[in-house]
DRENVEX-903037 format. One line per 2 residues: number of its first residue (from 1); for each residue z, y, x of C-alpha. Coordinates in nm, 2 decimals. Layout:
<recs>
NUM) Z Y X ~ ...
</recs>
This chain:
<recs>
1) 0.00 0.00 0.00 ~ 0.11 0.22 0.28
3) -0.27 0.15 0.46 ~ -0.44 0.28 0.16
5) -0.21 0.53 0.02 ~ -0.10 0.66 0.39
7) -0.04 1.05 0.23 ~ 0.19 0.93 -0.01
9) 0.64 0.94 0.08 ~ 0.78 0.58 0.06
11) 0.95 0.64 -0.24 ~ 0.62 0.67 -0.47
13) 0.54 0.31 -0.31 ~ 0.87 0.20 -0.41
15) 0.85 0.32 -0.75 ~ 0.48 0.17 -0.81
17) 0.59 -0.20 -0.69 ~ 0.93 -0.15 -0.94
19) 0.76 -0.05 -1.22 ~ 0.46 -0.33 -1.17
21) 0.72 -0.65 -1.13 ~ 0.58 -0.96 -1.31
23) 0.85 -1.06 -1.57 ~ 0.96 -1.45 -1.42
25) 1.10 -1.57 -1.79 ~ 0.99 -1.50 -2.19
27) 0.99 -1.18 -2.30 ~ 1.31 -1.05 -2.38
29) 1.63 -0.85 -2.28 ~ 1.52 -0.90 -1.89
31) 1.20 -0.81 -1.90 ~ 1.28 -0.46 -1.77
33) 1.13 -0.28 -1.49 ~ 1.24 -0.42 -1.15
35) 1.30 -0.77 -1.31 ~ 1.08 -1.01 -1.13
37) 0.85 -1.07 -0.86 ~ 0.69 -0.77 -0.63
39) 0.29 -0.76 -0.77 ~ 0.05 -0.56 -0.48
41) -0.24 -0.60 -0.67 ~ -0.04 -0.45 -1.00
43) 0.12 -0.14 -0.76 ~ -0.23 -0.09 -0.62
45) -0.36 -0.01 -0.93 ~ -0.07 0.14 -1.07
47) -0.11 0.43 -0.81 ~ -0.44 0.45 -0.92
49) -0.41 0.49 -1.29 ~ -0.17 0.78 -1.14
51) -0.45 0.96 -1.01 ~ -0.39 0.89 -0.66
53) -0.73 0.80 -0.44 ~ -0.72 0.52 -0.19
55) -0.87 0.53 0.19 ~ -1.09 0.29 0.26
57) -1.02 -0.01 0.46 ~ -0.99 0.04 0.82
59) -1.12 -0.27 1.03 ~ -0.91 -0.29 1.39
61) -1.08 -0.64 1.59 ~ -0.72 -0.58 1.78
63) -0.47 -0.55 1.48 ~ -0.15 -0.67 1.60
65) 0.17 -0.70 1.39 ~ 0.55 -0.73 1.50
67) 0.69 -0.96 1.30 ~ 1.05 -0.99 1.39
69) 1.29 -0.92 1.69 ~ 1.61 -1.07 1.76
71) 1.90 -1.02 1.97 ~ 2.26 -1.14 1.97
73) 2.51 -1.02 1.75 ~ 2.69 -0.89 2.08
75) 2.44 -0.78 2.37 ~ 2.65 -0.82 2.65
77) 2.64 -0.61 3.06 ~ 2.54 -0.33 2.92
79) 2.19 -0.46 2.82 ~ 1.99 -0.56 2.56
81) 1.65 -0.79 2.58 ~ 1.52 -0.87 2.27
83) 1.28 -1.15 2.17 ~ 1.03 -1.09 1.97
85) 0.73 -1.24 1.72 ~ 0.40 -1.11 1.69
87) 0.10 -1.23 1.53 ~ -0.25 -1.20 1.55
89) -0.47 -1.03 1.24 ~ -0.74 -0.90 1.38
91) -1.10 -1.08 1.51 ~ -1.06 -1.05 1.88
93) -0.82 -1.27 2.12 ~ -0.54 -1.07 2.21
95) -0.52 -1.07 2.61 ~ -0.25 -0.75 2.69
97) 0.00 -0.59 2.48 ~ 0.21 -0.27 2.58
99) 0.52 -0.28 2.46 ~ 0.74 0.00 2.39
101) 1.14 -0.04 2.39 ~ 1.38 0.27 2.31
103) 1.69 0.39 2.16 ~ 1.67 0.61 1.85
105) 1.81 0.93 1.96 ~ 1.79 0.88 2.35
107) 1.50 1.00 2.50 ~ 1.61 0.89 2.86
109) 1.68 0.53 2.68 ~ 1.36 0.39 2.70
111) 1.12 0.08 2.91 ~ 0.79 -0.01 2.89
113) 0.66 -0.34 2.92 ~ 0.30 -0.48 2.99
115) 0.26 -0.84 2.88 ~ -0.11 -1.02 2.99
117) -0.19 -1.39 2.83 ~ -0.37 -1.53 2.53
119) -0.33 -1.50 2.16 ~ -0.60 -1.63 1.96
121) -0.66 -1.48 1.64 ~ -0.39 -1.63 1.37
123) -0.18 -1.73 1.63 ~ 0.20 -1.62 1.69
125) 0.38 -1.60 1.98 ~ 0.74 -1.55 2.11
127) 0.77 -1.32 2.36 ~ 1.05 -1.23 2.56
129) 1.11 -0.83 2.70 ~ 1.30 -0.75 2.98
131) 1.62 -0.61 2.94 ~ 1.67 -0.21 2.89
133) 2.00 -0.10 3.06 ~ 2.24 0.07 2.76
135) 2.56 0.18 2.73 ~ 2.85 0.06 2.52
137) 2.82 0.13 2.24 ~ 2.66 0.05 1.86
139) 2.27 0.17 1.84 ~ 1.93 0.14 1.64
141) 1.69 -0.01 1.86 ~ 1.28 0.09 1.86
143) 1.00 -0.17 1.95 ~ 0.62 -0.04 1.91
145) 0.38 -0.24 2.02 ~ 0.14 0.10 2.17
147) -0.18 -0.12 2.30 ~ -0.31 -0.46 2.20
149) -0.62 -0.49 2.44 ~ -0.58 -0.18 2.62
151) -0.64 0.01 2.30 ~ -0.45 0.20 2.00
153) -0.40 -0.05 1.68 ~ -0.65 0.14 1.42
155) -0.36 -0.09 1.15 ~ -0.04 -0.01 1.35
157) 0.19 0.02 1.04 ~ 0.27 -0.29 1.11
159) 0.40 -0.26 1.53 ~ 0.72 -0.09 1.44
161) 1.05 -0.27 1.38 ~ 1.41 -0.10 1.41
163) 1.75 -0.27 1.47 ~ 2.13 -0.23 1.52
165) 2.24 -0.36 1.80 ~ 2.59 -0.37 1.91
167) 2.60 -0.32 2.32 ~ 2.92 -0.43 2.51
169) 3.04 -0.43 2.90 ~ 3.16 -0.84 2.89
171) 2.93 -1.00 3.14 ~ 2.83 -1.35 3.14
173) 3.07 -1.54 3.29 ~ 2.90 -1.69 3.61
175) 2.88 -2.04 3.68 ~ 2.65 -2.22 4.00
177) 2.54 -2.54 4.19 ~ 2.78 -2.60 4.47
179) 2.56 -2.67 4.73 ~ 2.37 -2.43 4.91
181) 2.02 -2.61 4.92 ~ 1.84 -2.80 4.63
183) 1.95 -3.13 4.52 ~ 1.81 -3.43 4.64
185) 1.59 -3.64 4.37 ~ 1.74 -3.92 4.16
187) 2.09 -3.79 4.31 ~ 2.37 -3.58 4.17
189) 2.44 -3.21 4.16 ~ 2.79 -3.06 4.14
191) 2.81 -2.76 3.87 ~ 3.11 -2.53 3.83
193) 3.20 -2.27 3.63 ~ 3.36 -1.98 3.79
195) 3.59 -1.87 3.48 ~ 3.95 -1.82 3.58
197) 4.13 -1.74 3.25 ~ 4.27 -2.01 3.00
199) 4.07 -2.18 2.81 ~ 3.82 -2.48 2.80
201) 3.44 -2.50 3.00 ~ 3.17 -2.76 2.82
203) 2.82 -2.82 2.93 ~ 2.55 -2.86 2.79
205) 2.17 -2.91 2.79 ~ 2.03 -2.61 2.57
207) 2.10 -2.27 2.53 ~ 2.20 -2.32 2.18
209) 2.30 -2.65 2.05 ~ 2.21 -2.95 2.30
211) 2.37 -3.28 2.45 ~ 2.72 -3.24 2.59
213) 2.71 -3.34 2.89 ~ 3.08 -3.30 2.98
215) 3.40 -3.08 3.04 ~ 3.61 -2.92 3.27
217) 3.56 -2.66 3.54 ~ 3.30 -2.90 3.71
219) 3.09 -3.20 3.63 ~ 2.84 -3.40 3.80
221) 2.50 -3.34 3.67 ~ 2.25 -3.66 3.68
223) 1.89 -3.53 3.89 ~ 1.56 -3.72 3.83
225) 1.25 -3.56 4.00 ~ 1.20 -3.24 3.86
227) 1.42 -2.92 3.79 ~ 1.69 -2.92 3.54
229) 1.92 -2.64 3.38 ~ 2.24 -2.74 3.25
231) 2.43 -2.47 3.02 ~ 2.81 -2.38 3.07
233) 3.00 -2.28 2.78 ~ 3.34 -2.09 2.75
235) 3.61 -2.12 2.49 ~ 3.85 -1.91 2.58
237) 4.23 -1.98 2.47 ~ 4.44 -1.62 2.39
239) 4.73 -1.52 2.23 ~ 4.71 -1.25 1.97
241) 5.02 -1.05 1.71 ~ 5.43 -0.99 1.80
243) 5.48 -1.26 2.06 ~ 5.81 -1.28 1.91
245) 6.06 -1.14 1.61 ~ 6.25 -0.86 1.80
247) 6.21 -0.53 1.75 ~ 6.29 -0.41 1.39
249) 6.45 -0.58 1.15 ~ 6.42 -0.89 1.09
251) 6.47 -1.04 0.75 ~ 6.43 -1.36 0.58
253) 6.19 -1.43 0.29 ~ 5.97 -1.69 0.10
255) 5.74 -1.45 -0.11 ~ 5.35 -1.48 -0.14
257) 5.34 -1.22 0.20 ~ 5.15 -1.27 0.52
259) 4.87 -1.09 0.73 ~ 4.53 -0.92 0.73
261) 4.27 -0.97 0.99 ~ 3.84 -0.97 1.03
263) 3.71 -1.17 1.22 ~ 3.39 -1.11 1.44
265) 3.30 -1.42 1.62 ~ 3.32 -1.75 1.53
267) 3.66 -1.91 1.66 ~ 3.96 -2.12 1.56
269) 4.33 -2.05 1.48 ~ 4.51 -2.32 1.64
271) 4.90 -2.22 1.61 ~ 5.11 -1.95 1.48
273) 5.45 -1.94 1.51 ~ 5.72 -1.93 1.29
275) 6.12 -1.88 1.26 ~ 6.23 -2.13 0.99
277) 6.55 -2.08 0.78 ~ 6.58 -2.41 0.69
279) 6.44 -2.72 0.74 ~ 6.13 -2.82 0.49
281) 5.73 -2.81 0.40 ~ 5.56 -2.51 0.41
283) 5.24 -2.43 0.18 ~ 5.01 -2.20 0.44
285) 4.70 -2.08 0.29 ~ 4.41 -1.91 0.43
287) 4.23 -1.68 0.20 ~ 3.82 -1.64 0.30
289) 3.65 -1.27 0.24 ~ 3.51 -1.52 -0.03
291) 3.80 -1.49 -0.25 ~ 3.79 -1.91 -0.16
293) 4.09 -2.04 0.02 ~ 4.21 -2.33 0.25
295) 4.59 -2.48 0.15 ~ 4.79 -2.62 0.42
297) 5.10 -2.82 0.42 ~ 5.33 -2.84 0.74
299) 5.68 -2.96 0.81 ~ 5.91 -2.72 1.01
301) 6.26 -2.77 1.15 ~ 6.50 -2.50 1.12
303) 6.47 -2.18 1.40 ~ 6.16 -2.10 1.60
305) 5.85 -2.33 1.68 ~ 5.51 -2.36 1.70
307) 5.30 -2.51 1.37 ~ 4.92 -2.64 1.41
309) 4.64 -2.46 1.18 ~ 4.35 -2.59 1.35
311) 4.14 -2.29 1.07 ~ 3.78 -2.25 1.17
313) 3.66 -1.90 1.09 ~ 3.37 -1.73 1.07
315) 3.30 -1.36 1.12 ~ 3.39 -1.17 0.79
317) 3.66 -0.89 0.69 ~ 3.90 -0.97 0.50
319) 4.07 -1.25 0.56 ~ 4.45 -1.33 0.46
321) 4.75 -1.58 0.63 ~ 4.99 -1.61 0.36
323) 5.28 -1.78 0.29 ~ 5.24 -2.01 -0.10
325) 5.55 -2.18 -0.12 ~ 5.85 -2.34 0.06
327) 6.18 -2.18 0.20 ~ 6.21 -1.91 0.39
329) 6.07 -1.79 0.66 ~ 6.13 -1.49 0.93
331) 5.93 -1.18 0.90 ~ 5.98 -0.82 1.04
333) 6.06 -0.46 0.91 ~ 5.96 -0.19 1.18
335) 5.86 -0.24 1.54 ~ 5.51 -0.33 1.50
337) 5.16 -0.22 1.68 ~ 4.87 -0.29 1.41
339) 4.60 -0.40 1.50 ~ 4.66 -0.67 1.73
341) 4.35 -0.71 1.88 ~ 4.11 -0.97 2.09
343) 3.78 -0.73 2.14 ~ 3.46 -0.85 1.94
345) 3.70 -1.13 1.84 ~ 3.97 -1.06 1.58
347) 4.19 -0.79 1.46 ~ 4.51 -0.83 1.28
349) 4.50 -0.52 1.08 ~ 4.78 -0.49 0.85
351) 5.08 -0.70 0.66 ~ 4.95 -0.80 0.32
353) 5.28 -0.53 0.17 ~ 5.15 -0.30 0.43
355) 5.20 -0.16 0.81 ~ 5.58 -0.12 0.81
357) 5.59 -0.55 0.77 ~ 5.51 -0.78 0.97
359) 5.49 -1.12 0.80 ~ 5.62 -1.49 0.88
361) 5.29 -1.57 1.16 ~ 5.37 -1.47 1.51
363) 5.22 -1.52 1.86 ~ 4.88 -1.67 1.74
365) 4.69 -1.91 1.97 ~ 4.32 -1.86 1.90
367) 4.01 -2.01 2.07 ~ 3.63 -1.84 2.08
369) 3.29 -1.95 2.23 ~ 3.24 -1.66 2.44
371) 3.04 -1.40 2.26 ~ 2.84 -1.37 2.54
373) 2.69 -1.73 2.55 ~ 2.61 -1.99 2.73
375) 2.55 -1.98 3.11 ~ 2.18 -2.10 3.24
377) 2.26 -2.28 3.57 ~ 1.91 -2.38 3.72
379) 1.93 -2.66 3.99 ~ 1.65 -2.72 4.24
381) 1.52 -3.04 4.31 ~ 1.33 -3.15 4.63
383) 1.16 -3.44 4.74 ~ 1.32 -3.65 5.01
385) 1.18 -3.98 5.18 ~ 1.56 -4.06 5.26
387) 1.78 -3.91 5.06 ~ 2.12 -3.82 5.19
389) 2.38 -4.05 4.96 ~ 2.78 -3.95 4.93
391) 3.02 -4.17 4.91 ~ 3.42 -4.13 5.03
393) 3.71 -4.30 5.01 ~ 4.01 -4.35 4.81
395) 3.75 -4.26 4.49 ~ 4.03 -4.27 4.27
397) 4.42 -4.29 4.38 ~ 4.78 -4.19 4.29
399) 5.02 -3.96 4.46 ~ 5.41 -4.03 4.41
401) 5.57 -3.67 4.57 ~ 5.90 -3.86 4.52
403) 5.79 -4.09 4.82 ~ 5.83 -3.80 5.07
405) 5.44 -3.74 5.13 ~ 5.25 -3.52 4.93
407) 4.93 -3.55 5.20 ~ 4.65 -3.81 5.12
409) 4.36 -3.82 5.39 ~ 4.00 -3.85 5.27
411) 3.75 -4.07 5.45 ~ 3.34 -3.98 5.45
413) 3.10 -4.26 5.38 ~ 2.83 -4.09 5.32
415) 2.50 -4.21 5.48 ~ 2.26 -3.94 5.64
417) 2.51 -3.65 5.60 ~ 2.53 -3.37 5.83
419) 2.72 -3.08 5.66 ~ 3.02 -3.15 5.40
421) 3.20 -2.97 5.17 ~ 3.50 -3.13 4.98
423) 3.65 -2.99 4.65 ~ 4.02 -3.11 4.56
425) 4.04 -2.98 4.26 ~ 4.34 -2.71 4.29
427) 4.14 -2.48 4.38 ~ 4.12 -2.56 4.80
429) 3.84 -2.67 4.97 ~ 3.71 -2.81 5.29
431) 3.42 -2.85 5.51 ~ 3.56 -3.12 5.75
433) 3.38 -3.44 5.73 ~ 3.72 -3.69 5.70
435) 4.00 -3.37 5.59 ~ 4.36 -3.44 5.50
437) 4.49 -3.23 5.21 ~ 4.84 -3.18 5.06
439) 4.88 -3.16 4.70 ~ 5.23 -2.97 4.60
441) 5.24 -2.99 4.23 ~ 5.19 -3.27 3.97
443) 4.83 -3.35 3.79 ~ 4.55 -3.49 3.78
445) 4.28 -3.32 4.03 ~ 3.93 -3.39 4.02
447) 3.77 -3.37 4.38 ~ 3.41 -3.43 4.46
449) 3.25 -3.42 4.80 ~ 2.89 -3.22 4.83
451) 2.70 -3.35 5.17 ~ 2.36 -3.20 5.26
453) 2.12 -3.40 5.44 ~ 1.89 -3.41 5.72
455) 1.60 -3.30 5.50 ~ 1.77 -3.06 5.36
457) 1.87 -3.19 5.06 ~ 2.21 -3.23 4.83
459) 2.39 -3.51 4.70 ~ 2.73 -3.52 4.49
461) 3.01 -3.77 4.38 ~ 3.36 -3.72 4.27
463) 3.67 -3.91 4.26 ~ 4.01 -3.85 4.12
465) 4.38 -3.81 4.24 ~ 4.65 -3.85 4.04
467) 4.97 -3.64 4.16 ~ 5.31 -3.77 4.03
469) 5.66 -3.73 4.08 ~ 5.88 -3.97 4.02
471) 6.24 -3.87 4.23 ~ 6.42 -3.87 3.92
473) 6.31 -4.20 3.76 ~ 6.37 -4.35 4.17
475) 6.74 -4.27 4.19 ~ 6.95 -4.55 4.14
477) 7.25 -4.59 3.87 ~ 7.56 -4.51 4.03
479) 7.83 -4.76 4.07 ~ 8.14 -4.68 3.93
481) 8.17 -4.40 3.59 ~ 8.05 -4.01 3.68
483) 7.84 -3.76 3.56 ~ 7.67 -3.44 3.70
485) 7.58 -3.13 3.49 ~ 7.41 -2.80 3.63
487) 7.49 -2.44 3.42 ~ 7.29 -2.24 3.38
489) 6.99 -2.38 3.37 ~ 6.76 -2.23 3.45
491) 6.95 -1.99 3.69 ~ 6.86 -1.69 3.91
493) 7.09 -1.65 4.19 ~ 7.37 -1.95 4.16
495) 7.44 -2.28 3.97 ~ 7.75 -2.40 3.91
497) 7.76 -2.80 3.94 ~ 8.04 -3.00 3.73
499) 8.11 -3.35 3.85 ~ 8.30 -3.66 3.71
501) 8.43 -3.88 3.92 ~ 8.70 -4.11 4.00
503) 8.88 -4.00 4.26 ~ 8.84 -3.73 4.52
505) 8.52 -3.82 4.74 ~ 8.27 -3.57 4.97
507) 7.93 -3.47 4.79 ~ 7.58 -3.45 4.95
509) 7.41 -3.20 4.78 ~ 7.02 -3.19 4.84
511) 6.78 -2.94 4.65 ~ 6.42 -3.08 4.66
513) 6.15 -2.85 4.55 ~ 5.87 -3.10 4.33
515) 5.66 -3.19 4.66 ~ 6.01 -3.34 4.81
517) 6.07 -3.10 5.04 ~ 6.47 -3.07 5.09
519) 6.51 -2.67 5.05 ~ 6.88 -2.66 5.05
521) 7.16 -2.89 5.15 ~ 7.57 -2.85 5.15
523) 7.85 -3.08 5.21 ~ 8.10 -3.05 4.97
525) 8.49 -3.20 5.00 ~ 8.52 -3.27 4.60
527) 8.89 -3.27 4.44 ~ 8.79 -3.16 4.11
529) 8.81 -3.07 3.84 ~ 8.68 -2.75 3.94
531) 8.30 -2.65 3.90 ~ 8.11 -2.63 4.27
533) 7.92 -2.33 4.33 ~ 7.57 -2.35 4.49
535) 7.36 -2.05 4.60 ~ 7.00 -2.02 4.48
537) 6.98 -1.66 4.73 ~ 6.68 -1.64 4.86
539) 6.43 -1.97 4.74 ~ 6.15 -1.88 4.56
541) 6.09 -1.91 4.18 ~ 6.05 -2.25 4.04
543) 6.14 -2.56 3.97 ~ 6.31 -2.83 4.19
545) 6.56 -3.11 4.17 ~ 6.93 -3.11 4.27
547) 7.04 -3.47 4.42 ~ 7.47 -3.51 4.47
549) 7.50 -3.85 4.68 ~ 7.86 -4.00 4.68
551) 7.95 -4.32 4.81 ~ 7.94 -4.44 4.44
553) 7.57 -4.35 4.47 ~ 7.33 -4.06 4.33
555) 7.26 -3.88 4.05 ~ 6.92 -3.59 4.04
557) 6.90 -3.32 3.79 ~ 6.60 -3.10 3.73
559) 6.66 -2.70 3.75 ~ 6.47 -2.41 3.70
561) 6.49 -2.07 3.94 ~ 6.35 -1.77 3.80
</recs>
């Protein structure tokens, strides 16, 4: 309508297809203008019966139309690259396009990009712009396709499109190959993720959906002959509302009360928690912008803990935590800081009563695919007439810190290797080809060894350690009747150690710290039935184990030092 009534305002086109809808059902109360589907032919002439005189048709070999463009819902390092659809109407083959990217209002905003292939006549095609640096910030986004063919579009009504976009400063989170080199074929490649903050890493084989091929900071990647990219994907794991119930008052009820929040990416509630009154069920329920809502019944013990939601939400405003039914539960009066906020996440806005409450749900634990996406790691692949294999020794072993060693020595068996680099798996590394590493916590650590080869290609395997301690479990009953308690616990500066025993006796006291290291030890002539008082001055925070040895035997407590 717009090609051959190009003098008249949008509005008159508007009007002629509203008042030209074909009626979908019998004649009745809806057939009224508006009511059924858009007619062209029936607006066409409409405008004529007004008196208004078409154009004639103008014929453009190179007509080009921009179909659609998309971009994420956040456009993340300050860039946005949008891809787009166009299609083919005209006669010729399309061979170059010029394509103009800008922000509305930004002059200084603006790229220009020359695309060369082939688009036959009919055809559509996908193409993918470069990105246009922006700031933070939400915008309306300008494509125009200028030139198909090194020429104007005679029919360029059709090469405009205009978009919001929402532009933010989160970058991809970066992830690589370990090795320095391309992997050899039909080997293994080690991938990592280089995320440091709580949460989860999967991988996968596609941008968007896709195989998972694993999780965890790292995973082997299978290689056949040709390139691969694997995909890593963060879920990050935050906290979110009053951490806990101090500040303001805090009062105790069971009415229909809870919070307000939007949410703006897909994520999960996993946990609230709550201060119980009493003991009992509790009907949760989360209310959708929908109106629709998801019931949830969970047992609670009296005082505070931790219940699970597991609530999947999508982005929407509007949502509502609430409590239905059960006793009572802990909410506040005063002392709050609305919104409590994860950026392009979720926002707890308000109380359902208002801002002065803050109801029943504190300290939330939510998880989120990163709003940024998935990261493209690209591993090479070269050809190799003898590939470089790795292989080491123990492959997968145990750790007991309560047998006094916390060092476990790797042995290379790699064949062809001439450069190594080993991974432990907390976060130390080494490029020694048979290293000795000491783990000093508890866990179970990954490691993976990463040998390049003569040819200069990779190879990858991994192994796993498992790090106990068991000092506690190890020490024998004593003979005889006594007991040993520690208060407090956990302590800053000293302990005070109560003992039951028999009869006066001296008292080995060891503190271990958990890689059983002894960082403190006293003789002490016990009469009783006084407590014994043990300086904590100057050892660092954390936790270790205290050991009193009589002649009756030994007993081991656990204590914390903040």
């Amino acid at each position: 309508l717009k090609e051959a009534f190009p003098y008249l305002p949008g509005e008159e086109l508007m009007l002629a297809l509203y008042f030209t809808c074909t009626d979908l059902g019998a004649v009745g109360e809806d057939n009224n203008y508006g009511m059924g589907i858009i007619n062209v032919p029936a607006a066409y002439q409409y405008l004529i019966d007004q008196g208004h005189e078409p154009v004639p048709p103008v014929s453009a070999p190179n007509d080009i139309a921009l179909l659609r463009a998309t971009t994420p819902r956040f456009n993340c390092a300050e860039e946005v690259a949008p891809l787009v659809l166009v299609e083919n109407n005209g006669s010729d083959s399309i061979q170059s396009l010029t394509i103009q990217m800008s922000i509305e209002g930004a002059s200084n905003l603006m790229l220009e990009y020359f695309w060369e292939g082939l688009l036959l006549p009919k055809q559509r095609m996908e193409i993918q712009l470069p990105a246009l640096s922006v700031p933070a910030g939400e915008f309306v986004l300008l494509i125009d396709i200028t030139q198909a063919n090194g020429q104007a579009d005679a029919r360029g009504l059709d090469n405009t499109l205009k978009q919001k976009i929402l532009v933010v400063a989160d970058q991809i989170v970066p992830a690589e190959v370990s090795a320095t080199v391309p992997a050899c074929e039909n080997g293994q490649a080690l991938v990592q993720s280089l995320y440091e903050g709580i949460g989860k890493v999967r991988w996968f084989d596609a941008s968007e959906g896709g195989m998972l091929l694993g999780e965890g900071p790292s995973i082997l990647v299978d290689i056949a002959e040709t390139p691969r990219t694997v995909y890593a994907e963060i879920s990050p794991i935050r906290q979110l509302g009053r951490v806990t119930n101090e500040g303001g008052a805090a009062q105790w009820a069971s009415t229909p009360e809870g919070l307000s929040f939007d949410v703006y990416s897909p994520c999960r509630l996993q946990s609230v928690k709550v201060y119980a009154e009493e003991a009992g069920g509790r009907l949760i329920t989360l209310i959708l912008p929908s109106g629709s809502s998801v019931n949830k019944v969970v047992q609670v013990q009296a005082g505070e803990q931790r219940v699970d939601l597991n609530f999947n939400l999508e982005p929407g405003e509007g949502y509502r935590l609430e409590l239905k039914g059960g006793k009572a539960l802990q909410f506040n009066l005063g002392g709050n800081s609305y919104p409590y906020e994860i950026p392009n996440v979720l926002s707890i806005r308000r109380s359902t009563a208002g801002l002065l409450q803050y109801y029943y749900f504190y300290d939330w634990t939510v998880e989120y695919d990163y709003f940024c996406g998935r990261t493209p790691v690209e591993i090479e692949v070269a050809a190799s007439e003898i590939a470089v294999q790795a292989a080491f020794e123990p492959l997968d072993t145990t750790i007991d810190l309560a047998l006094g060693g916390n060092e476990l020595a790797f042995t290379d068996q790699s064949e062809g290797a001439i450069s190594w680099l080993w991974n432990f798996g907390d976060g130390s590394t080494s490029t020694e080809q048979n290293p000795i590493h000491a783990y000093s916590d508890t866990g179970l650590y990954q490691v993976t060894l990463t040998v390049i080869g003569a040819e200069g290609c990779s190879n990858s395997t991994g192994g796993s350690v498992q790090v106990s301690e068991s000092l506690i479990s190890s020490i024998s009953t004593p003979s005889g009747s006594w007991e040993m308690s520690i208060f407090p616990n956990p302590a800053q500066e000293n302990i005070f150690i109560s003992l039951a025993l028999d009869q006066p006796t001296t008292v080995r006291l060891t503190l271990y710290d958990l890689v059983g290291r002894p960082a403190r030890a006293h003789n002490i002539e016990w009469a009783g039935p006084d407590a014994l008082e043990f300086s904590l001055v100057g050892l660092p925070a954390g936790a270790y184990v205290l050991v009193a040895e009589t002649e009756q035997g030994r007993l081991a407590r656990r204590l914390i030092k903040h």
